[in-house]
GUPALUM-450378 format. One record per residue (C-alpha): residue number from 1; x, y, z; residue in one letter. Coordinates in pm, whole numbers, plus 50000, padded with zeros to 5 digits. Layout:
<recs>
REC   pos       u       v       w   code
REC   NUM       X       Y       Z      a
...
</recs>
This chain:
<recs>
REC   pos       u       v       w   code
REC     1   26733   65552   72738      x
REC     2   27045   65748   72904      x
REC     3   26828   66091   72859      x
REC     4   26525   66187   73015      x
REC     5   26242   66222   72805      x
REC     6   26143   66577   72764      x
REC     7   25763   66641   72858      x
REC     8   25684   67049   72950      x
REC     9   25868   67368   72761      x
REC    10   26094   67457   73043      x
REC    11   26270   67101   73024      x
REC    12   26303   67164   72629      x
REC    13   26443   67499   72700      x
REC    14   26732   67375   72960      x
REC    15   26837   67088   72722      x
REC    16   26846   67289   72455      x
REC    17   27086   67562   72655      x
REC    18   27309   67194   72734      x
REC    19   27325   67138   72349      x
REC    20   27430   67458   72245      x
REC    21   27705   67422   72456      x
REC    22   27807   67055   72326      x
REC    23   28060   67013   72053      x
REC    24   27922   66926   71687      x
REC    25   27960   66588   71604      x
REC    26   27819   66408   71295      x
REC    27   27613   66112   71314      x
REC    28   27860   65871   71178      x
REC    29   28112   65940   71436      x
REC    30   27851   65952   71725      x
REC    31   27754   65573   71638      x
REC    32   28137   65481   71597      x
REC    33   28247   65585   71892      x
REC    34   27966   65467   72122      x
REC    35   28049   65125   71944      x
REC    36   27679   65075   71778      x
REC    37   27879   65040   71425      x
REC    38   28225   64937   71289      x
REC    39   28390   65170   71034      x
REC    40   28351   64976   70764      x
REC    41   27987   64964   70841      x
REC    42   28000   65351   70840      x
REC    43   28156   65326   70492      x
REC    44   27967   65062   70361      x
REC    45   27650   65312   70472      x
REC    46   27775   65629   70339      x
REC    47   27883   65428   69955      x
REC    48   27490   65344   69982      x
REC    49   27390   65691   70071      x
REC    50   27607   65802   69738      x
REC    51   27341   65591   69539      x
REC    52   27007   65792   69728      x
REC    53   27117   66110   69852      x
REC    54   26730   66208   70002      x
REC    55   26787   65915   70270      x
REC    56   26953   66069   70576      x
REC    57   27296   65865   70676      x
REC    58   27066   65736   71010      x
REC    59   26831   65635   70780      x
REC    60   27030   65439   70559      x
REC    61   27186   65265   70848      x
REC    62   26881   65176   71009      x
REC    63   26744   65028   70637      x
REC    64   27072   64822   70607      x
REC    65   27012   64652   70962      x
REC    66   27335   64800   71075      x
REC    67   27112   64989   71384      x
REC    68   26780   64984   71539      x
REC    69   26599   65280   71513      x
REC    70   26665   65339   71907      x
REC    71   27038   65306   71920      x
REC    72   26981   65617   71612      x
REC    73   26778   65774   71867      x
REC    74   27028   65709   72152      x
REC    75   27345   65867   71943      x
REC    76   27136   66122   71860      x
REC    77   27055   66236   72232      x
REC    78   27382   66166   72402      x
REC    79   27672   66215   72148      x
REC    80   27487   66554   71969      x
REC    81   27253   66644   72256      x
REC    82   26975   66667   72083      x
REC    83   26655   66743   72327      x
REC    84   26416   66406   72347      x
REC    85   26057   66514   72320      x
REC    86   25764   66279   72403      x
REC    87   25520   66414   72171      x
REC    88   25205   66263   72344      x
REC    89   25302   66429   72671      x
REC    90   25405   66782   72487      x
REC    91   25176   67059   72525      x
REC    92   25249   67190   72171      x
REC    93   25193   67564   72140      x
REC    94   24885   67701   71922      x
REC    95   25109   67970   71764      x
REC    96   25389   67709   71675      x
REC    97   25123   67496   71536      x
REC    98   24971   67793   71310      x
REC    99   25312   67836   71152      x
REC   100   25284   67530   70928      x
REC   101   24955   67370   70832      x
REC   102   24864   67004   70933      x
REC   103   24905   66910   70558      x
REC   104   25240   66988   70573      x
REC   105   25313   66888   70894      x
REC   106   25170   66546   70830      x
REC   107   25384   66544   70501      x
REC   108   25681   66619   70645      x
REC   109   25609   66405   70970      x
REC   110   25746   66730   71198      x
REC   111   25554   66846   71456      x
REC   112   25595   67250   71580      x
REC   113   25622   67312   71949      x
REC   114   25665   67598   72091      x
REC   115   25805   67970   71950      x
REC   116   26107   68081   72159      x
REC   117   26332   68396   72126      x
REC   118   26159   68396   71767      x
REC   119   26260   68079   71703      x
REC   120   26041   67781   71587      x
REC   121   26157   67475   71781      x
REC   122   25990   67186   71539      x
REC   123   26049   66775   71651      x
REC   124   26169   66555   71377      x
REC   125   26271   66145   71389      x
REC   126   26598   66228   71253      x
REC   127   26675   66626   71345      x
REC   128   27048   66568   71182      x
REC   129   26949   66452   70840      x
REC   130   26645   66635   70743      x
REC   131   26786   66901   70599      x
REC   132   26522   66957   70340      x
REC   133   26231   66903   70539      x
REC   134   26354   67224   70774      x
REC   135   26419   67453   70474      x
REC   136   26088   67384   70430      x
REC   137   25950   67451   70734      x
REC   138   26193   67794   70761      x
REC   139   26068   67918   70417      x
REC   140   25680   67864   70519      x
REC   141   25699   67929   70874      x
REC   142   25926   68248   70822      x
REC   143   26117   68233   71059      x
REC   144   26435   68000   71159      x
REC   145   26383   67661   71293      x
REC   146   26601   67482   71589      x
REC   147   26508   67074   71511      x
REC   148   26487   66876   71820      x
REC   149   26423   66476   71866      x
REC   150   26050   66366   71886      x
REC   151   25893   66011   71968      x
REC   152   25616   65891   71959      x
REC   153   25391   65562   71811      x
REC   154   25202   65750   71641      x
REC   155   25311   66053   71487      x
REC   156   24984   66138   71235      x
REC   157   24746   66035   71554      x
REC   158   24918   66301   71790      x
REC   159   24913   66548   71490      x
REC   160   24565   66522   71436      x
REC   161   24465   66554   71795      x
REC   162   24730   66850   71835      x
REC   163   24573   67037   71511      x
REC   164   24237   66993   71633      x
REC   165   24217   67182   71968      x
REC   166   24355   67487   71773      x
REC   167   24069   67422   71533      x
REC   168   24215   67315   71210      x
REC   169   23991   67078   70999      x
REC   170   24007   66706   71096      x
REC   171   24071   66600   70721      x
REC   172   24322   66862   70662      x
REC   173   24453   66762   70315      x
REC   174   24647   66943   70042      x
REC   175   24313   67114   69831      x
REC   176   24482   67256   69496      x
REC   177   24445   67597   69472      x
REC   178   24227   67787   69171      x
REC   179   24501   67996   68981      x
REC   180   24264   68220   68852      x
REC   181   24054   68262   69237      x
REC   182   24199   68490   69451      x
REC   183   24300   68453   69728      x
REC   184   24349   68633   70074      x
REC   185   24681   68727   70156      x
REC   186   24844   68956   70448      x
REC   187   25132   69139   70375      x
REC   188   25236   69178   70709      x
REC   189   25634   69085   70723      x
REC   190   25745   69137   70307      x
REC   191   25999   69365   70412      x
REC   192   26178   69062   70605      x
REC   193   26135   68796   70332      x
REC   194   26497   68803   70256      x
REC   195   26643   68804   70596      x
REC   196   26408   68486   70708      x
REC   197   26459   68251   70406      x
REC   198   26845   68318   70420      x
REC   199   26953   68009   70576      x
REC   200   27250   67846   70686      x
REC   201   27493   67631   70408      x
REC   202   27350   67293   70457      x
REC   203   27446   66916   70394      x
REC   204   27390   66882   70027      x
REC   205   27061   66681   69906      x
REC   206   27088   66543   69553      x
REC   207   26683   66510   69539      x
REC   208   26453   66837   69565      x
REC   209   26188   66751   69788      x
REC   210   25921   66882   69536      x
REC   211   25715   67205   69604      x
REC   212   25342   67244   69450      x
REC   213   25330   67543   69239      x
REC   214   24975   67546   69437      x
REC   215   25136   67533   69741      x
REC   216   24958   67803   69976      x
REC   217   25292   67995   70123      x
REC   218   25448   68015   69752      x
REC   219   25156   68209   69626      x
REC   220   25133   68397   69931      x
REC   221   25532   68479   69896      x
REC   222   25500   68518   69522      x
REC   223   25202   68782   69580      x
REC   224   25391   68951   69836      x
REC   225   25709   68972   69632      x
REC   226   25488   69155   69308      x
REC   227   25348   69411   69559      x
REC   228   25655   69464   69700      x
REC   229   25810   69567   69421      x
REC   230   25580   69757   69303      x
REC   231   25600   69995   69641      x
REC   232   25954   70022   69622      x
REC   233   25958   70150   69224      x
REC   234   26082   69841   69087      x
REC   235   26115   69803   68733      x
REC   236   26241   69499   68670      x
REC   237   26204   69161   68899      x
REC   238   26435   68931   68799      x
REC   239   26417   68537   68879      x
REC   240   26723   68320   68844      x
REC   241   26779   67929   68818      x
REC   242   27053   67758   68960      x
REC   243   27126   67342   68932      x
REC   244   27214   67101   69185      x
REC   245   27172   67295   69543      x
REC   246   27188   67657   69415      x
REC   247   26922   67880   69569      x
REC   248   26732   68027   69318      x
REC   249   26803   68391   69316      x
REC   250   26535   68692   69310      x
REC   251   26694   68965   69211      x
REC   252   26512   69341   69159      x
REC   253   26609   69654   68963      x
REC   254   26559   69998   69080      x
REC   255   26674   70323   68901      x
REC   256   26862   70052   68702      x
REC   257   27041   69880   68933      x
REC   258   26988   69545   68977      x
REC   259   27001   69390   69392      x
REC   260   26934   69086   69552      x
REC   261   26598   69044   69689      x
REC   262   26580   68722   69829      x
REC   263   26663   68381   69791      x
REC   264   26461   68047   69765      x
REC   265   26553   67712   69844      x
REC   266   26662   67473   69514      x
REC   267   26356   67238   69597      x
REC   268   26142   67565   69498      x
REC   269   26317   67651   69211      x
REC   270   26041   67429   68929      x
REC   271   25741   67578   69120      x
REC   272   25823   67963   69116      x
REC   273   25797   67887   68737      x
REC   274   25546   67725   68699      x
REC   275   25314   67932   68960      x
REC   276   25449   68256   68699      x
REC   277   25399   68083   68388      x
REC   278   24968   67970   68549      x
REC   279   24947   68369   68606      x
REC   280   24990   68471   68311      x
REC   281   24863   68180   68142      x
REC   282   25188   68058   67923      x
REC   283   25246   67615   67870      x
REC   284   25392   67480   68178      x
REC   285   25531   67206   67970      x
REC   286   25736   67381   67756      x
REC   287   26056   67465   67888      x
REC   288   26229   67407   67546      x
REC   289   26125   67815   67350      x
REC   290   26099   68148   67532      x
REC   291   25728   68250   67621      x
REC   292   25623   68576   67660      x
REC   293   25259   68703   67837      x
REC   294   25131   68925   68068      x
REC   295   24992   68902   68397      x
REC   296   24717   69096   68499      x
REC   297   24720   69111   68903      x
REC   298   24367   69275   68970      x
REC   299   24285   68870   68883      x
REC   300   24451   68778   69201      x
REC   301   24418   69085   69414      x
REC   302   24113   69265   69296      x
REC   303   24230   69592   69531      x
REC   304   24545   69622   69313      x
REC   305   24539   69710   68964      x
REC   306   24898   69618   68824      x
REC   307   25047   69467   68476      x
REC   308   25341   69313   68430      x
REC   309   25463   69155   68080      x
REC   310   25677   68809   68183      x
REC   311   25929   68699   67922      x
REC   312   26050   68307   68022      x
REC   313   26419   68223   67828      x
REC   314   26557   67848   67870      x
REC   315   26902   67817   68047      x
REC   316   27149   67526   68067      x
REC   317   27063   67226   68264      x
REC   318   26696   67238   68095      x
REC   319   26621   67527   68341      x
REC   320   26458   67879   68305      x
REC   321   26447   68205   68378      x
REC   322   26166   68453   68440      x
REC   323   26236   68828   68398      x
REC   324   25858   69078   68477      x
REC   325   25841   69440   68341      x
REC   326   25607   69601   68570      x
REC   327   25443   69816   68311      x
REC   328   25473   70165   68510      x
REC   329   25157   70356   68441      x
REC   330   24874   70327   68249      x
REC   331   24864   70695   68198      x
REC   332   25189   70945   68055      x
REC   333   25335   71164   68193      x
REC   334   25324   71533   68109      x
REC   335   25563   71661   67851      x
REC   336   25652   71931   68119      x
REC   337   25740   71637   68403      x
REC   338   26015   71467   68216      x
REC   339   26284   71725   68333      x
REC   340   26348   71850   67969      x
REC   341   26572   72205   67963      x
REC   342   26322   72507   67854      x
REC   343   26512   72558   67544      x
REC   344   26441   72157   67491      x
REC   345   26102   72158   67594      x
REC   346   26001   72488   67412      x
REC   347   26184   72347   67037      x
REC   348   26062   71990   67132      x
REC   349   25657   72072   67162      x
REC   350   25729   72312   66876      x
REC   351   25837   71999   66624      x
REC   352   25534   71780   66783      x
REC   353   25299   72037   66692      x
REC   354   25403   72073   66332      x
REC   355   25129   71858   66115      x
REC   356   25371   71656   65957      x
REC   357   25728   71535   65926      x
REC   358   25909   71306   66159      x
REC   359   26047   71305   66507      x
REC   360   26238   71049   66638      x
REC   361   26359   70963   67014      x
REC   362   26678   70778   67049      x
REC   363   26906   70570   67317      x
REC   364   26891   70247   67488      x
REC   365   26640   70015   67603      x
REC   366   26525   70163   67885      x
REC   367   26597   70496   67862      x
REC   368   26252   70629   67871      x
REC   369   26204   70667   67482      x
REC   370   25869   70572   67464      x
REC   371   25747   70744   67787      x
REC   372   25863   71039   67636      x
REC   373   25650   70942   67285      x
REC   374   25355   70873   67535      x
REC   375   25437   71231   67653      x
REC   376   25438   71389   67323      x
REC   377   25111   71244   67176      x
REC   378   24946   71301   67524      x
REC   379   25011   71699   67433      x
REC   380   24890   71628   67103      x
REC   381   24564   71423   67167      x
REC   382   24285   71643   67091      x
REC   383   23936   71541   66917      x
REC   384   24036   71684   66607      x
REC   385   24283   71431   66532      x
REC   386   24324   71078   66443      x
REC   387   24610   70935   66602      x
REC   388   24744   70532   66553      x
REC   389   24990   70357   66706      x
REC   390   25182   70028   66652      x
REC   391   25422   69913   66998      x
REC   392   25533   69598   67081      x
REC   393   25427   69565   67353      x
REC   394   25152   69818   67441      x
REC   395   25308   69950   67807      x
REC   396   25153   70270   67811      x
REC   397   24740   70355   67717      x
REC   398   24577   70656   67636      x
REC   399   24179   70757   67552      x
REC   400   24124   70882   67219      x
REC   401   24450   70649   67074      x
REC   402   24409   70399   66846      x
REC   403   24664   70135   66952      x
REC   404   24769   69844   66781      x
REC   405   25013   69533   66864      x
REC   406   25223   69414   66650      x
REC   407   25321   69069   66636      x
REC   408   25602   68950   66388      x
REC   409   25532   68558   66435      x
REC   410   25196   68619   66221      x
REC   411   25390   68888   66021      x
REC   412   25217   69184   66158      x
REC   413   25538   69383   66172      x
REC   414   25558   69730   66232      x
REC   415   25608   69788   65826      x
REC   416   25274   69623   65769      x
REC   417   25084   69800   66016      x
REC   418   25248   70123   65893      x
REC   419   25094   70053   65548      x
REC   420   24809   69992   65706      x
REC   421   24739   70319   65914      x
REC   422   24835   70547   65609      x
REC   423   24502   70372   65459      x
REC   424   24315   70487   65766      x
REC   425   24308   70847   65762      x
REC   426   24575   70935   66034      x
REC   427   24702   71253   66130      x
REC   428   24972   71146   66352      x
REC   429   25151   70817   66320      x
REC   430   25349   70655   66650      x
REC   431   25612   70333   66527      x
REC   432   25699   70177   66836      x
REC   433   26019   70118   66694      x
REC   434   26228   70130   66329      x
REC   435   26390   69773   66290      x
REC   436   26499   69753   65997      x
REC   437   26509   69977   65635      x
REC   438   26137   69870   65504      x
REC   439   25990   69999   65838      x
REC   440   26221   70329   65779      x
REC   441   26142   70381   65466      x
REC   442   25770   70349   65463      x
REC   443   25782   70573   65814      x
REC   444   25997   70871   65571      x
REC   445   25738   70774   65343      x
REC   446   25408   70851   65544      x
REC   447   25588   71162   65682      x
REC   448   25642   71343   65339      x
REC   449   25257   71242   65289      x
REC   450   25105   71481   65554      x
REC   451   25127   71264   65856      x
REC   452   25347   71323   66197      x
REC   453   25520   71032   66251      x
REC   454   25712   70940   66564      x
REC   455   25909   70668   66652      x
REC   456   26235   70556   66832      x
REC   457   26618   70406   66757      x
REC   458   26868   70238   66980      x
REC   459   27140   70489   66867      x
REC   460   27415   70660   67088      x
REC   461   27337   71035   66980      x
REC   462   27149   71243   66776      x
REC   463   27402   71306   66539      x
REC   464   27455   70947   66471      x
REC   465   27064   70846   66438      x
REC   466   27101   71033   66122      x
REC   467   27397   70888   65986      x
REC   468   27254   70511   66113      x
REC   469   26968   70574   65892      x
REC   470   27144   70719   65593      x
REC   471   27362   70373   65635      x
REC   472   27013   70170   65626      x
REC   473   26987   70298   65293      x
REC   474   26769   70601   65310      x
REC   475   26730   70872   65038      x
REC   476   26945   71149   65186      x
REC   477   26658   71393   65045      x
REC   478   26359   71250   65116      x
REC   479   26489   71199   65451      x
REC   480   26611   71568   65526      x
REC   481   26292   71639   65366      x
REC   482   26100   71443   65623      x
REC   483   26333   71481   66004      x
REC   484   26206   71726   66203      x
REC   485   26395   71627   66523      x
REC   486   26618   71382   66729      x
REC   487   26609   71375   67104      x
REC   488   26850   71150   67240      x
REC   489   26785   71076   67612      x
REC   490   26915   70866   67880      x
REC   491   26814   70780   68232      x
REC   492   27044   70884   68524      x
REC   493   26997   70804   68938      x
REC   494   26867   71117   69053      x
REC   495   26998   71226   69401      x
REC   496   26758   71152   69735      x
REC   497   26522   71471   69841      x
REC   498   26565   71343   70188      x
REC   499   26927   71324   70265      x
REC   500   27089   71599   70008      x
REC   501   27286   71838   70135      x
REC   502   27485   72116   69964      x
REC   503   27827   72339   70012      x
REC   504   28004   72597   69747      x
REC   505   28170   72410   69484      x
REC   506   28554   72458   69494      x
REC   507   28707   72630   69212      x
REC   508   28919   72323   69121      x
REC   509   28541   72113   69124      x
REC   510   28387   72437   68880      x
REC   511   28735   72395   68632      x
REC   512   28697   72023   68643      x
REC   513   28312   72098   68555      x
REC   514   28367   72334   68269      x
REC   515   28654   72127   68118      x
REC   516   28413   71877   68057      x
REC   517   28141   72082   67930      x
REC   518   28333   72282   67701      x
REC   519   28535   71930   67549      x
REC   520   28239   71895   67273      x
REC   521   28293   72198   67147      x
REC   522   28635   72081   67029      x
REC   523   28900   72358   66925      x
REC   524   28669   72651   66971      x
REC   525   28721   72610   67345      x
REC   526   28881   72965   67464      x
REC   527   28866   73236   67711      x
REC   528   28587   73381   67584      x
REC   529   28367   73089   67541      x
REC   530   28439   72993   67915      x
REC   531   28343   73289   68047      x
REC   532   28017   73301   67837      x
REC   533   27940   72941   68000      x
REC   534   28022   73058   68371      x
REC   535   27806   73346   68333      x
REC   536   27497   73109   68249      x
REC   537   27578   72855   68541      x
REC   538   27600   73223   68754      x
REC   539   27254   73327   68657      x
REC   540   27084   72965   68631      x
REC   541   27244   72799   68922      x
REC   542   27382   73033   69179      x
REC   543   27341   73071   69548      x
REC   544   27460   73420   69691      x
REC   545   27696   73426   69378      x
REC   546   27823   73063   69446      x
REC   547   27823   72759   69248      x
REC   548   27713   72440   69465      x
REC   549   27835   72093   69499      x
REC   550   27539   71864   69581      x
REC   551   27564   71504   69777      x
REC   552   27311   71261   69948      x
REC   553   27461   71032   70237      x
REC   554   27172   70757   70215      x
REC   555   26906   70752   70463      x
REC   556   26610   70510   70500      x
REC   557   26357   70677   70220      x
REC   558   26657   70601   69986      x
REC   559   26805   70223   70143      x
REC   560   27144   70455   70227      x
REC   561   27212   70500   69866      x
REC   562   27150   70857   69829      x
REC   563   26923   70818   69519      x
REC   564   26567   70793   69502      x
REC   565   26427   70798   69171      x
REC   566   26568   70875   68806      x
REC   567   26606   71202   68618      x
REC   568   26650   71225   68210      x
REC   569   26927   71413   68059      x
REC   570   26825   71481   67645      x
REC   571   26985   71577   67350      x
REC   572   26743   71739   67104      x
REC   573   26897   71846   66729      x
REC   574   26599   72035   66556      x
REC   575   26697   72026   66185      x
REC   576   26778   72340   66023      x
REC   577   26834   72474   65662      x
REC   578   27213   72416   65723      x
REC   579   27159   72073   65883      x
REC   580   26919   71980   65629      x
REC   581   27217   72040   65365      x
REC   582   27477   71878   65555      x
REC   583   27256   71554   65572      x
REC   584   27126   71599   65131      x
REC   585   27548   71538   65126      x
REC   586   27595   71267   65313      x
REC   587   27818   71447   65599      x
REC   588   27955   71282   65871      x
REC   589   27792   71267   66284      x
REC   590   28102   71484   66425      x
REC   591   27998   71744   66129      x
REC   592   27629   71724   66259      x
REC   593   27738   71768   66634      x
REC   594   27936   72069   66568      x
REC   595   27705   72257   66368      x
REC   596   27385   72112   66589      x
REC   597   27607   72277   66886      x
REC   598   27647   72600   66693      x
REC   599   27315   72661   66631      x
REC   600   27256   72600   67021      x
REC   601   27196   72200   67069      x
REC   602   27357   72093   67394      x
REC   603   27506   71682   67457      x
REC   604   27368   71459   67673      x
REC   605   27706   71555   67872      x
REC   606   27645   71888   67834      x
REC   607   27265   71875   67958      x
REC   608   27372   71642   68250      x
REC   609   27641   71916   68350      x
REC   610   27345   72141   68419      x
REC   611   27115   71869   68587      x
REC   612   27436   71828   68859      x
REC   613   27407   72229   68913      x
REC   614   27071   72263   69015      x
REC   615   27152   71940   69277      x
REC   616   26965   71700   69071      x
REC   617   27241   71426   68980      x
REC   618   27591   71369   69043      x
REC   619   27895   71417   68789      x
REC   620   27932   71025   68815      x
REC   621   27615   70934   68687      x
REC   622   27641   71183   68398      x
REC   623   27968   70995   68318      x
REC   624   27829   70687   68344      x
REC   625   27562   70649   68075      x
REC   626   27701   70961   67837      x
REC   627   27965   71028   67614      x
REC   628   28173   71330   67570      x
</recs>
């Protein structure tokens, strides 16, 4: 052989400095042009290859008879430099060995070395085309991997010997693991998931080399990953199937934003699912329907108690997604800690205390609506009354509540379970959500009956919850009869604690400010009315007589974004005699809004105006998820 064969760590370090400094060549041309193959050999090996993309090009050419498996070797070595290791003289390290287990090793026929600038230098027979095999080994070890040349007679001999001084079993198989055992797991190293499994564009593979969904380092990583998120506030965690040689994606969302987490190599991309889908015990098999479950992880980490409800939707290429809720809290939160205004919070208790009659909270999914329901019957939840309440799903648990889950695919609907709890003897009724006019109507119904009712809308406003239902067919009587209230709410990014810092608005900032406040109010805007808002950011908001303009320049409690957390803006409309008459005639939402705002309601805008004042949000936000 024109190489030495490398035998101690400081020879493998110097010829790996000589390679780095080599030009890259591919195989192919390194056997052409030391004259080991013709190019039509070449071709003839690379129209094969087409047919079995998982065979390396060497490989191929060494199956075809075209080379021996030491003129590979040879190429390898002098045209791309690759180090020669002779693995029965290496002292392999006991720390490079611990990175991969001799299952794996043995699998993949690689053996580590040594660890060098935090790098895992791992032999292979064919460094150049195993592509796959060192994802692999990256995504388990953690860390990137520089391939070198190995040879030896007997590669699972030299393994075995090599595994056992460091004390790994002698039969060191793959043993399945127990879904439902737990196991140990060191968290050590999360926050560096992302940056370690981000690897470098490589030679396309056709073929997945197939992971175990019981493979050791996936549950480890998909542990990790859940308790992770779960520190950082996450919401939502978001996992994302790609076909061919995609990565699958991991994406999170925090104060409803959605980033990348990490990403996993394709050849994982079947056994993230299935590992999900065995936690929360859905059918592996079917990857035809949605599923939807819920995983309890005090199963498989007794020390952390944490829910998450998993909803699986088929993609294209017969692939799926997986999208976890981590259920927040499995208490509520005070009615006095969801940032309501003191006029809101004041009117809003006042209509949850009243023994009957219905209150409603509106906006999108996942604007808080039924934390703030949580919030209300928590303030409500004494011994002397019965409450019941039907969600879908149950997120949010309280003692003393009756709760009950619907489930539409045995017709238990919301409607039916309605019916039900006006047979029980309630006092206060919570409908996860109105659907549809039978599950309005009965809920109008219960509430002229001497029952509280709550229960929540996807509608814009306030204004226009009424007009929604009036459109679902409601009795415009029965139903001013039965309203008590409509708090519309929305979520907004609420500006980092850390890293805020303040200066006196400019007058131009304060115009721009007021402009927008006073736009609901329409044609009424005047001189007057200006100065009668000034005055009340003067008294509410001032510092030394000054307006303030708040900003956060990111720092590392916040991941340099400046927020940290979310911050509700409402807009409550307590019915009144005059609103009550409005909605008996069937009047329109901008006839609601502007005698709502007469009789004091403020907009979403408006109430997010006031949350920038006090240094809580930003303008932008406001903007963002309100209208005018």
């Amino acid at each position: 052989m024109a190489a030495a064969e490398v035998v101690t760590p400081e020879q493998l370090l110097k010829e790996l400095a000589a390679q780095s400094r080599m030009p890259i060549v591919r195989i192919g041309q390194a056997l052409v042009s030391l004259g080991m193959v013709s190019q039509e050999q070449l071709s003839a090996a690379l129209a094969q290859q087409q047919l079995d993309r998982s065979v390396p090009l060497g490989e191929t050419l060494v199956r075809m008879g075209v080379v021996s498996r030491s003129q590979l070797q040879t190429a390898l070595v002098r045209k791309m430099g690759y180090p020669l290791v002779n693995l029965q003289l290496f002292p392999a390290a006991a720390e490079a060995l611990r990175k991969i287990g001799h299952a794996v090793a043995r699998r993949l026929q690689a053996m580590p070395l040594m660890i060098h600038e935090g790098r895992l230098i791992l032999a292979l027979d064919d460094p150049a085309g195993r592509h796959a095999a060192i994802d692999e080994v990256e995504f388990i070890a953690q860390m990137k991997v520089v391939p070198v040349l190995g040879q030896c007679r007997d590669l699972d001999s030299v393994l075995h010997k090599a595994y056992e001084k460091i004390g790994a079993p002698a039969d060191a198989r793959s043993i399945p693991l127990d879904p439902s055992r737990p196991i140990e797991f060191d968290l050590a190293g999360t926050s560096e998931l992302l940056e370690t499994l981000e690897k470098e564009v490589r030679a396309p593979v056709d073929e997945e080399m197939p992971i175990e969904q019981s493979d050791n380092s996936l549950v480890r990583m998909i542990n990790s990953m859940i308790l992770e998120a779960h520190r950082e506030g996450v919401s939502d965690i978001h996992v994302e199937t790609y076909p061919g040689q995609e990565k699958t994606r991991i994406r999170f969302r925090r104060d409803g934003r959605l980033h990348t987490y990490l990403e996993l190599p394709p050849s994982y991309r079947s056994a993230v699912v299935a590992r999900l889908k065995i936690m929360c015990d859905l059918d592996i098999s079917e990857k035809r329907k949605p599923q939807d479950g819920k995983i309890n992880f005090a199963k498989f980490s007794p020390q952390h108690r944490i829910e998450l409800r998993v909803a699986t939707i088929p993609t294209n290429n017969g692939l799926e997604d997986v999208v976890m809720r981590i259920l927040a809290s499995a208490k509520p939160i005070a009615l006095d800690q969801l940032g309501l205004s003191e006029r809101n919070l004041s009117r809003f208790t006042a209509a949850v205390e009243r023994p009957y009659g219905m209150v409603l909270c509106v906006g999108p999914t996942g604007s808080g609506k039924t934390t703030t329901l949580h919030s209300a019957l928590m303030h409500i939840n004494t011994p002397e009354r019965k409450i019941w309440t039907a969600e879908d799903p149950i997120e949010i648990t309280q003692e003393g509540l009756r709760q009950v889950q619907v489930n539409p695919r045995i017709d238990w609907t919301f409607a039916k379970a309605l019916r039900a709890f006006v047979r029980a003897d309630p006092d206060v009724i919570m409908v996860g959500e109105i659907r549809d006019e039978e599950t309005a109507k009965t809920a109008i119904e219960a509430s002229l009956t001497g029952h509280l009712v709550l229960s929540t809308l996807h509608t814009n406003s306030a204004p226009e919850t009424v007009t929604r239902l009036l459109d679902m067919g409601m009795d415009p009587f029965n139903f001013a009869d039965s309203l008590l209230a409509v708090l519309a709410q929305r979520l907004v990014r609420r500006l980092c604690t850390q890293c805020i810092s303040s200066r006196p608005a400019s007058p131009e900032e304060i115009e721009e400010l007021l402009a927008d406040y006073l736009h609901a109010f329409g044609k009424k805007d005047s001189t007057a009315g200006r100065e009668s808002v000034l005055a009340s950011w003067q008294r509410r908001h001032a510092r030394d007589g000054q307006l303030m303009s708040f900003a956060s320049a990111g720092c590392k409690h916040c991941d340099d974004t400046g927020f940290r957390g979310r911050v509700g803006i409402h807009e409550l409309m307590v019915m009144s005699k005059a609103l009550r008459r409005l909605v008996q005639t069937g009047a329109r939402a901008e006839e609601l809004q502007q005698a709502a705002l007469s009789e004091g309601m403020r907009t979403l805008r408006q109430d997010g105006i006031a949350k920038v004042l006090s240094g809580q949000t930003t303008i932008e936000e406001v903007r963002a998820t309100s209208n005018v």
